[in-house]
C-alpha positions in Angstrom: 49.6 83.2 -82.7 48.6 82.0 -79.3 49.4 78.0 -78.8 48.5 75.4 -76.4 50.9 74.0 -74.2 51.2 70.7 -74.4 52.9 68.1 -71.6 54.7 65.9 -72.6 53.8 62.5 -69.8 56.7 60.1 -69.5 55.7 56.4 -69.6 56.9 56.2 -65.6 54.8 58.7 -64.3 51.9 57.2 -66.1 53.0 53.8 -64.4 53.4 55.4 -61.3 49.9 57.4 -61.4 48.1 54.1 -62.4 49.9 51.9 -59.2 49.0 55.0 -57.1 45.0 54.7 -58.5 45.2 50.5 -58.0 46.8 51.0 -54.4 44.0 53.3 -53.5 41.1 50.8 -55.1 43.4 48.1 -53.2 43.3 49.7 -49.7 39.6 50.9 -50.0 38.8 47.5 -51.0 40.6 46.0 -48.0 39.5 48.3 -45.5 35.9 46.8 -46.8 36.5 43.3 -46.0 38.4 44.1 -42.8 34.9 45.2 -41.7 32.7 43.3 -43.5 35.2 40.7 -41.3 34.7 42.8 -38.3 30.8 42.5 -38.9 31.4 39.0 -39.3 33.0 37.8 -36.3 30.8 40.2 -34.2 28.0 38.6 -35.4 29.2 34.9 -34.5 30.1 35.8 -31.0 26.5 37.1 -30.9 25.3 34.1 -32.0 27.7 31.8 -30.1 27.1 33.8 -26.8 23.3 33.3 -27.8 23.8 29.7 -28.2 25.5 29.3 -25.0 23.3 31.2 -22.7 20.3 28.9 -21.4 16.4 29.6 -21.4 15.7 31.0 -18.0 13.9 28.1 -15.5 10.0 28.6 -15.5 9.7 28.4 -11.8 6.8 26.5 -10.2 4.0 28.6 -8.5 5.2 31.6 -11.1 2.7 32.4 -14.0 4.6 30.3 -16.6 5.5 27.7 -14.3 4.1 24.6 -13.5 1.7 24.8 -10.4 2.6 23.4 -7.0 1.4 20.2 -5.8 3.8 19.0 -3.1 4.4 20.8 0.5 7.3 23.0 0.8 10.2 24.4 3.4 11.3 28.1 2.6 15.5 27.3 3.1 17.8 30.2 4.7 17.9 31.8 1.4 14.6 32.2 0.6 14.3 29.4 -2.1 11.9 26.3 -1.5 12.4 22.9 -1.5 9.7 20.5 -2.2 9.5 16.7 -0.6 7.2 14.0 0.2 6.7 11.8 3.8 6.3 8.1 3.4 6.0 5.1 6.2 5.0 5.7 10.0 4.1 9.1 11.2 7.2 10.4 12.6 6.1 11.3 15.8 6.3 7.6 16.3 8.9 6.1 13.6 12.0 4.8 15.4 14.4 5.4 12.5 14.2 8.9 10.3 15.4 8.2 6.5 15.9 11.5 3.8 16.5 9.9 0.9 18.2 11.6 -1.8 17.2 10.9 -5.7 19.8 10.6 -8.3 20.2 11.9 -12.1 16.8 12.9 -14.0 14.5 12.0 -11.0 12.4 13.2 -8.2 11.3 13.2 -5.0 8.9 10.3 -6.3 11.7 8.2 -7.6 11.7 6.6 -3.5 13.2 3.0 -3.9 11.4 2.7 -0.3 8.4 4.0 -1.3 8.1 1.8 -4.2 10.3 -1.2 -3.9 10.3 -1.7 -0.4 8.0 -4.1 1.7 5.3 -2.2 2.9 5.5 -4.6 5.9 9.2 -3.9 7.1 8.4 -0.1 7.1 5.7 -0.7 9.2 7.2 -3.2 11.4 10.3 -1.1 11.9 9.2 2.1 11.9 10.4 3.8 9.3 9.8 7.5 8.2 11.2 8.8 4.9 11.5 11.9 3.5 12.8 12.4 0.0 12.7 16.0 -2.0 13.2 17.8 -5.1 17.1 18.4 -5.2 17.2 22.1 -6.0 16.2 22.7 -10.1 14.5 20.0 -9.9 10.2 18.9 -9.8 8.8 21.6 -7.6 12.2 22.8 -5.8 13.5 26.7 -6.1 16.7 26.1 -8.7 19.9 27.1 -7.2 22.6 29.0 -9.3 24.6 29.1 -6.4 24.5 25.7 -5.8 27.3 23.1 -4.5 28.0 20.2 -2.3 28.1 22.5 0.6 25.1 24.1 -0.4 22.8 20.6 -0.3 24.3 18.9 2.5 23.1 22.3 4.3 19.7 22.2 2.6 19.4 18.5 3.7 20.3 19.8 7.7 17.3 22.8 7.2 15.0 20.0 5.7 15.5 17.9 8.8 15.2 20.6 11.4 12.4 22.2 9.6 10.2 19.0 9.5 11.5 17.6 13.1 13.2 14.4 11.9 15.4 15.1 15.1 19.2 15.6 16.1 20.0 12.6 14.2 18.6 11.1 11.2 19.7 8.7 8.4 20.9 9.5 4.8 20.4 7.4 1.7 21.3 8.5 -1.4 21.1 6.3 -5.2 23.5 7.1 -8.0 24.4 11.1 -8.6 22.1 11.4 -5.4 24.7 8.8 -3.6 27.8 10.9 -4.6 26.1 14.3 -2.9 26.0 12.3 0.4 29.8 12.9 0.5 29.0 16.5 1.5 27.0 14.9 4.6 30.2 13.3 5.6 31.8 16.1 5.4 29.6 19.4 7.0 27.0 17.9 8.8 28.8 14.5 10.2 27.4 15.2 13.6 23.8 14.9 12.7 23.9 11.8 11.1 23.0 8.5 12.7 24.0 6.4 9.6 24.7 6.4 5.8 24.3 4.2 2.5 25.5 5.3 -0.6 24.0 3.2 -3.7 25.7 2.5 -6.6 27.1 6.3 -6.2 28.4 8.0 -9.0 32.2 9.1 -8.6 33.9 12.5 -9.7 37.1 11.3 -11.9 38.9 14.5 -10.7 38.8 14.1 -7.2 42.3 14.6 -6.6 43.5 11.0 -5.0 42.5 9.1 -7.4 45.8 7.7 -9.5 46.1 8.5 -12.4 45.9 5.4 -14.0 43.1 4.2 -12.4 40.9 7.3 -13.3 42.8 7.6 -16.9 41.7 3.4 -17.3 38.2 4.6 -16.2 37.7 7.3 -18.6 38.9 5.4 -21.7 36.4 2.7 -21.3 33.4 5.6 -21.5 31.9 6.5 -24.5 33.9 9.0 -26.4 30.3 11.4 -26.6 30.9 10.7 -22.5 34.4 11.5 -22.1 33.7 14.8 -24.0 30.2 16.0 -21.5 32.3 15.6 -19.1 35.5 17.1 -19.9 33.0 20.1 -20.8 31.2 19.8 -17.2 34.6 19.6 -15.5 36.6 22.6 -17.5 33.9 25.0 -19.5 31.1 24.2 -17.6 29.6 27.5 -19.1 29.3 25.3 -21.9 27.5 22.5 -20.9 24.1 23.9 -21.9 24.9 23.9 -25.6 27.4 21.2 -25.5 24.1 18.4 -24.5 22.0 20.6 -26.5 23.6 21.1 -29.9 23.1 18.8 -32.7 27.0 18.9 -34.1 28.1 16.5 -31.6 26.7 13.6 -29.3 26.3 14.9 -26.1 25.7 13.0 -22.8 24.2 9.6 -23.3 23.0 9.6 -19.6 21.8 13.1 -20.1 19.7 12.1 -23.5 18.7 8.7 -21.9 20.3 6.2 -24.1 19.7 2.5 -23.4 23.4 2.1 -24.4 24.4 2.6 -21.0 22.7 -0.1 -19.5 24.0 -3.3 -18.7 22.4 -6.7 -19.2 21.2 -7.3 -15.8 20.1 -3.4 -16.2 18.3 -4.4 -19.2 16.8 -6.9 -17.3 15.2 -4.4 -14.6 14.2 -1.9 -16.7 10.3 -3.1 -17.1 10.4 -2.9 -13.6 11.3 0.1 -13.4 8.8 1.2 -16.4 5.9 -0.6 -14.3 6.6 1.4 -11.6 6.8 4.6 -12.8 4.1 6.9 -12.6 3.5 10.1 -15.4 4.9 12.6 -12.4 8.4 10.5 -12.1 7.9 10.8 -15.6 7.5 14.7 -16.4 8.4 16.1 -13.1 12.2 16.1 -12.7 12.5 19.0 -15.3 9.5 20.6 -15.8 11.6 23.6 -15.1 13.8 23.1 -17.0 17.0 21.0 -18.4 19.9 23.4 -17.6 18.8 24.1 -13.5 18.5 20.2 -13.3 20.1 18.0 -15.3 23.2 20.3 -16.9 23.6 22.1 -13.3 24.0 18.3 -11.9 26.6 17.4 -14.2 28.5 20.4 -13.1 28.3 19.8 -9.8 28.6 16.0 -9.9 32.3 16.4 -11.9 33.3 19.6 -11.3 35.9 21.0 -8.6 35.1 20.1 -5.7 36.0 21.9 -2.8 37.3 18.7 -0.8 38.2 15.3 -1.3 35.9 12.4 0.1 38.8 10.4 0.4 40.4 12.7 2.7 37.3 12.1 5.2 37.5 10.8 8.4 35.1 8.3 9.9 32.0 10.2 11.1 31.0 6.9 14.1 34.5 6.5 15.6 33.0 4.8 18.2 30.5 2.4 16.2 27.7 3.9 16.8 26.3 4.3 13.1 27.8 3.4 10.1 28.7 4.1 6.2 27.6 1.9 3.6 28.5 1.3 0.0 26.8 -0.8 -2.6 27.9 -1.2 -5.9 27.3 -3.7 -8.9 30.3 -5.5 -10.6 28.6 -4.6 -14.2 27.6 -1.1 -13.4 28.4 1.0 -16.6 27.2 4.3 -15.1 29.6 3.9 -12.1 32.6 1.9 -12.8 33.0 -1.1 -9.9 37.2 0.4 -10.1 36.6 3.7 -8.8 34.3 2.1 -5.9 37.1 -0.3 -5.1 39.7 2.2 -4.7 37.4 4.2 -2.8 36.9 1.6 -0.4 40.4 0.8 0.3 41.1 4.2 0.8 38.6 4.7 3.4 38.2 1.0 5.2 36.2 2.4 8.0 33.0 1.9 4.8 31.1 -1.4 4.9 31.5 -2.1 1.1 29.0 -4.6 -0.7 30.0 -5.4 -3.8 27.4 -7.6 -5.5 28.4 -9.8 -8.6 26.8 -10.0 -12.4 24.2 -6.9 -11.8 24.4 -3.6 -13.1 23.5 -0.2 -12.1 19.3 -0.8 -11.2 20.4 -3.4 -8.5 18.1 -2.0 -5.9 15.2 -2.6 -7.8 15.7 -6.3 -7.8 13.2 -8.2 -5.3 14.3 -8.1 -1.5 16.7 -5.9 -2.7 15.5 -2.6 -0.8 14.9 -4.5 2.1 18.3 -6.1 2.7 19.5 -2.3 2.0 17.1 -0.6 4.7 18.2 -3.7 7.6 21.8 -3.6 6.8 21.5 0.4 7.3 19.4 -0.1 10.7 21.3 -3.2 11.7 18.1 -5.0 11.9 19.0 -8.7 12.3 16.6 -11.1 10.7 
C-alpha cells in the first residue's frame, strides 16, 4: 500500500522560517519609509528653495511694470537710473548737489527739495539732483550691485547730466553710509561731502569689538537677527523679512518702535510732507531689489574699510561732514563717535536730545547746505 510521506518540522526551523518571513515584512517595510523619507525631505527642500527664491522685480516701462514718469540716464551697463533736478538751472547754479536717499525712499524724499528755504537755494545757487538708487522707484534694479557699483553710477549721473568735474555729495541715513564709496573711488571728483545721520555697517573690520558687540546688544533681538541674516546668509534675507515664524526687520516692516522721542516728535512733519509717490514709489518694483538688496549691501562684506580712508581735501579745499543725533536709535551716536576719532580730518556735529529725523527740524536743512558750502551768515 502506497503511503504519504510525511515531514516531520522541528520547532527551530519553524522559528527560524517565521523570523526569516518577519525580517522580510521588516526590511520591505523599512525600505518604504526610507523613501517615503526620501519623498519627504525632497519635497521640503522644494518648498524651502521655493520659499527662499524672490518674485522677480516688475520693471518699470515693461508690460507688468509700473510706467515711467521721471527722465532717465542709460548707465555703462545698460540699466537706467531715474532722478529729478531741483533749484537754479545748472547752467547757472554755483554749487552742484546729488543727493542720495536713504532706506525705503526715493528720489522724491529731497530734504532740499522739501525742507529747505526756497530762498537760500535761490540766493546761493544751488542745483540738486537726487535719483532712484538702483531697485528702487523708476531705477533698473541691480543684482550686481555694491558700493563700487553706486559710487560709479553716481560719477555717470554727473557726467551724463553735466554737473561738472566737481560736484557735491549728500547722502541721509543708509544713503549717508553709500557715500563712503565716493570717498573711496571717485575722491577726485568731489568738491565736498555731508553724511547725515549715516547708517554704520557693525562688521567693518576696525571697529573693537566691544564697541560693536555693546552696539548690537542694545538692538532689538528681531534686529540683531535681520542682520546677522543680511551679513552671513544673505540668500536668506528674502524669506527671513518675509516669513511670518519670526519678526523680521523692524526698519524693514516700518515699526514706530524705532523711533525716538524727538523722532516721534517730527514724524507729522514728515507725514505732512509726503506726497502719495514718496509714498508708493520706493518699491513699486518690488521689496527684495530695494529694500532686502539694501540691507545686504548696507551690512554685508564690504570690500574696504571707511576707516582706512584717507582725507580726500588734503589741502582744504572741500570738506567731509558728519551729523548725527545723540538719541538716534537707527544709528547708534557710539559707532559715529568712534568713527570720528578714527578719521579726525571729518567735521563731526553731534547735536544733543534729537533723534534720527533731525534734518527735518526747522532751519535745520539750511544750517546743513551752508556748513557744506561754507556759506557764512
Amino acid at each position: 500500500m502506497a503511503g504519504g510521506v510525511t515531514r516531520k518540522i522541528s520547532a527551530a526551523s519553524a522559528r527560524s522560517h517565521t523570523r526569516k518571513t518577519k525580517s522580510t515584512s521588516s526590511s520591505s517595510f523599512k525600505g518604504i519609509f526610507k523613501k517615503l523619507l526620501l519623498v519627504l525631505f525632497s519635497g521640503v527642500l522644494a518648498w524651502a528653495y521655493q520659499a527662499t527664491r524672490p518674485p522677480p522685480p516688475k520693471i518699470c516701462g515693461t508690460p507688468d511694470g509700473p510706467p515711467i514718469t521721471s527722465p532717465r540716464i542709460k548707465l555703462r551697463d545698460g540699466r537706467h537710473l531715474s532722478y529729478l533736478e531741483f533749484g537754479v538751472p545748472k547752467d547757472t547754479a554755483e554749487y552742484k548737489i546729488v543727493f542720495v536717499h536713504g532706506f525705503a525712499n526715493s528720489r522724491h524724499h529731497n530734504i532740499f527739495a522739501t525742507s529747505a528755504s526756497p530762498a537760500l537755494i535761490e540766493d546761493l545757487k544751488v542745483h540738486i539732483v537726487s535719483f532712484d538708487r538702483p531697485g528702487y522707484g523708476e531705477s533698473d534694479p541691480d543684482p550686481n550691485r555694491t558700493p563700487k557699483s553706486l559710487a560709479l553710477d553716481i560719477e555717470e549721473l554727473a557726467d551724463q547730466l553735466g554737473l561738472g568735474s566737481k560736484f557735491y555729495v549728500v547722502g541721509m541715513s543708509m544713503g549717508g553710509e553709500l557715500v563712503w564709496p565716493c570717498l573711496k573711488y571717485i575722491p577726485h571728483r568731489l568738491a565736498g561731502v555731508t553724511l547725515i545721520a549715516p547708517v554704520v555697517n557693525h562688521w567693518w573690520p576696525n571697529f573693537p569689538s566691544n564697541i560693536s558687540n555693546e552696539v548690537y546688544s542694545q538692538m532689538f533681538i528681531q534686529d540683531q537677527w535681520s542682520l546677522r541674516v543680511a551679513h552671513y546668509l544673505p540668500w536668506l534675507t528674502y524669506w527671513w523679512n518675509t516669513q511670518k515664524w519670526f519678526p523680521g526687520s523692524s526698519v524693514a516692516s516700518k515699526s514706530l518702535d524705532m523711533f525716538s522721542p524727538p523722532d516721534l516728535e517730527l514724524l507729522p512733519k514728515l507725514m505732512a510732507i509726503s506726497t502719495e509717490a514718496h509714498k508708493t514709489q520706493p518699491t513699486q518694483q518690488g521689496e527684495y531689489e530695494s529694500l532686502h538688496r539694501d540691507l545686504m549691501i548696507a551690512f554685508g562684506k564690504w570690500e574696504f574699510d571707511p576707516m582706512e580712508l584717507e582725507n580726500p581735501f588734503p589741502n582744504n579745499e572741500g570738506s567731509v561732514h558728519v551729523w548725527q543725533g545723540d538719541d538716534d536709535r537707527f544709528t547708534p551716536v557710539t559707532l559715529q563717535r568712534y568713527i570720528a576719532q578714527r578719521l579726525p580730518w571729518i567735521k563731526y556735529h553731534e547735536l544733543t536730545h534729537v533723534g534720527h529725523l533731525f534734518a527735518l527740524a526747522d532751519g535745520m536743512t539750511d544750517t546743513i547746505l551752508k556748513t557744506l558750502l561754507n556759506v557764512q551768515d
